[in-house]
N, C-alpha and C positions, 0 to 999 in steps of 0.2 A: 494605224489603229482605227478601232471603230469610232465613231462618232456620237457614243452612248455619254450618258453623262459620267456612268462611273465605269471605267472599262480596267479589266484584270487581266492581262497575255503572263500564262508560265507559271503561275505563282507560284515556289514552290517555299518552303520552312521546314528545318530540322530545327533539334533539341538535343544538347547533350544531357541526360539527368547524373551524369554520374554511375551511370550505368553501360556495360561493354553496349559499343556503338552508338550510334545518335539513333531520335527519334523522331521517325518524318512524319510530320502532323499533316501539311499540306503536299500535295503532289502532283503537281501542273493545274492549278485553277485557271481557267479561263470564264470571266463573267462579262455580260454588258447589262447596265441598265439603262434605260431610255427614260426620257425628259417625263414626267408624271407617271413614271412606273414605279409601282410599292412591290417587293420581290418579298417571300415570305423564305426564310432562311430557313431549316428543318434541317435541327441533328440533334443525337442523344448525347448527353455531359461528357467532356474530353474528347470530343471528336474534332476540336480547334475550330468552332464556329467565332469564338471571342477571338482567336490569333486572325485567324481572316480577315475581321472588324476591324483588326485595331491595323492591321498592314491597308487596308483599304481607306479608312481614313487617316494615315500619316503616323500612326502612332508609334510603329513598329516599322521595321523594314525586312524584306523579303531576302531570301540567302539568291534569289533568281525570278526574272520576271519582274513584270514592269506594270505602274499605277498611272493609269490616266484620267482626267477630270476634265469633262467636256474636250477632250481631245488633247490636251495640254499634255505631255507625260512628264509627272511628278517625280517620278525616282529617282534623279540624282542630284535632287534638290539639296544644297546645303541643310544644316539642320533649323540654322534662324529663317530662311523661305520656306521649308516644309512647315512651321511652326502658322508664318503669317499666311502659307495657304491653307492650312487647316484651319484655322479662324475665320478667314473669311468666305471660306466653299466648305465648311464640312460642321454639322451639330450631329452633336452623340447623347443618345440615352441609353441610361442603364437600368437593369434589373432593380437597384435602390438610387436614392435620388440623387446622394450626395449633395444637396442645399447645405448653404453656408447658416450655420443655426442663429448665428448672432446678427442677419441680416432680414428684414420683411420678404413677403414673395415678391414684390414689387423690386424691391433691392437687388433681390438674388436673380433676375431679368434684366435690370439696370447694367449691372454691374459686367456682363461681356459686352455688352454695347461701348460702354465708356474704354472698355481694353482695346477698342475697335474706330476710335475716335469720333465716336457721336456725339452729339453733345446730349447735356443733361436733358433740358426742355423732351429732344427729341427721344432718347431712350426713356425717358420717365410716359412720354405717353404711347412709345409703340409696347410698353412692358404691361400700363394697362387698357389696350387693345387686344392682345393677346388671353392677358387672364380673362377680357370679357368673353373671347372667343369659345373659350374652355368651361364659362359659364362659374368664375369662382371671380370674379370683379371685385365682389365684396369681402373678400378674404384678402386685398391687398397687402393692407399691412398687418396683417399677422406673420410672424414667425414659423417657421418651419413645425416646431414644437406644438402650437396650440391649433396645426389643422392636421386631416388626417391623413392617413396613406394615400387613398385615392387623391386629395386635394395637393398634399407635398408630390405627386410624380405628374399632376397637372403643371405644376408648376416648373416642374425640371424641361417638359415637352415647352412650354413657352420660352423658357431660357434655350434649349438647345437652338429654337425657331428666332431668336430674337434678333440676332445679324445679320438675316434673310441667307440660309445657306442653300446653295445648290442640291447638299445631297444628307440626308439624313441617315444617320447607322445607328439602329437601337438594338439591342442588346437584353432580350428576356424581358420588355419595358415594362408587363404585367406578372410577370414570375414571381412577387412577390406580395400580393393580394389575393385578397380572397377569392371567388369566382362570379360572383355579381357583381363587385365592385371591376375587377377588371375587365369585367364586358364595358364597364360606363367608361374607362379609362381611356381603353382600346379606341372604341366608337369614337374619346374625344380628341385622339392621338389623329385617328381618322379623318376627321371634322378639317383638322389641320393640316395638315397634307394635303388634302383633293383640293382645303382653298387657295391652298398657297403654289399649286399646281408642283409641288418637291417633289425630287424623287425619292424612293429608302430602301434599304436595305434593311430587314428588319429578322430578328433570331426569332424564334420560338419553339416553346415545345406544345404549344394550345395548338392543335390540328384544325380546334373551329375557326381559331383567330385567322389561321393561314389561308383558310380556305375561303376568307372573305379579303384579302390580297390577290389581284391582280394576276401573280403568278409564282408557283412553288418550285423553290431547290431543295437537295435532299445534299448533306455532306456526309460522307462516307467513305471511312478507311481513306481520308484524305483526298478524294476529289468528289466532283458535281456529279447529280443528277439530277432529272426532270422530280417534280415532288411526285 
């Protein structure tokens, strides 16, 4: 295998809906990403850019083909090792934030670290290192509730960042704001990435967003191409 951080040989996924025969979303993916490369994923809704994500970071598995992380091949990993390799090598962002409402932004950062065996001291100040990064420090403790879109998916990119993972998977991370505010979002998604030198994998359907990533793929009718 290649020696990419995130390497994909074969990848292949059907879908039965209930309908005569299955439906093959993926179709031999083969991907590598390298050590600080941000890769701009580009497909239109149902094209199984989410099934890709979630087989890439552990969250699904592949009907064929094989998942490697820094070389390691992850696939036939029990499901409690896939579990604890995806916490400790892989943070995902989504199109919404999913913060826990009834916790601070502080908390909701804190709070996979301590799943991770940190201790408090040390997650309570790598959670506000991060928010200062993103430039929302002073929003610590507020609630998910009382800040806003742009501020609750700042907060989601510091939680995904906060265990220090290998490879980041986001998922439409600005699809759900408005178009200024997701330039600022982007930028600050950016910010964090180039310092933290991660690699990602990243969805979209902002053509600008992609074309300021490093390098574009296009999924289609179930497999890659050059964006």
């Amino acid at each position: 295998m290649s020696d990419g951080v995130l390497t994909l040989s074969g990848i292949e996924k059907s879908y039965n809906l209930g309908l005569p025969g299955e439906v093959r979303v993926l179709r031999g993916i083969d991907l590598s990403i390298a050590r600080g490369e941000v890769v701009a994923l580009v497909a239109p809704s149902g094209a199984g850019k989410s099934t890709l994500l979630h087989i890439a970071g552990l969250l699904d598995t592949a009907d064929r083909g094989r998942v490697a992380i820094e070389g390691e091949d992850l696939t036939e990993l029990s499901d409690n090792r896939r579990t604890a390799a995806r916490r400790a090598d892989v943070g995902f962002v989504y199109q919404f934030h999913h913060l826990l409402p009834e916790f601070s932004a502080l908390e909701n950062i804190v709070l996979p670290q301590l799943a991770n065996g940190v201790s408090q001291t040390a997650a309570r100040a790598r959670a506000q290192e991060l928010l200062g990064s993103v430039g929302i420090a002073g929003r610590a403790d507020h609630r998910p509730a009382a800040l806003s879109g742009g501020e609750q998916q700042r907060v989601a990119f510091c939680r995904a960042l906060a265990n220090t993972p290998k490879l980041l998977l986001a998922d439409e991370p600005t699809g759900n704001l408005d178009p200024a505010t997701s330039d600022q979002v982007f930028a600050a998604l950016m910010t964090l990435v180039r310092a933290t030198g991660l690699s990602a994998l990243i969805a979209t359907h902002n053509l600008e967003l992609a074309a300021r990533m490093d390098r574009q793929i296009r999924l289609e009718a179930g497999r890659l191409a050059p964006g």
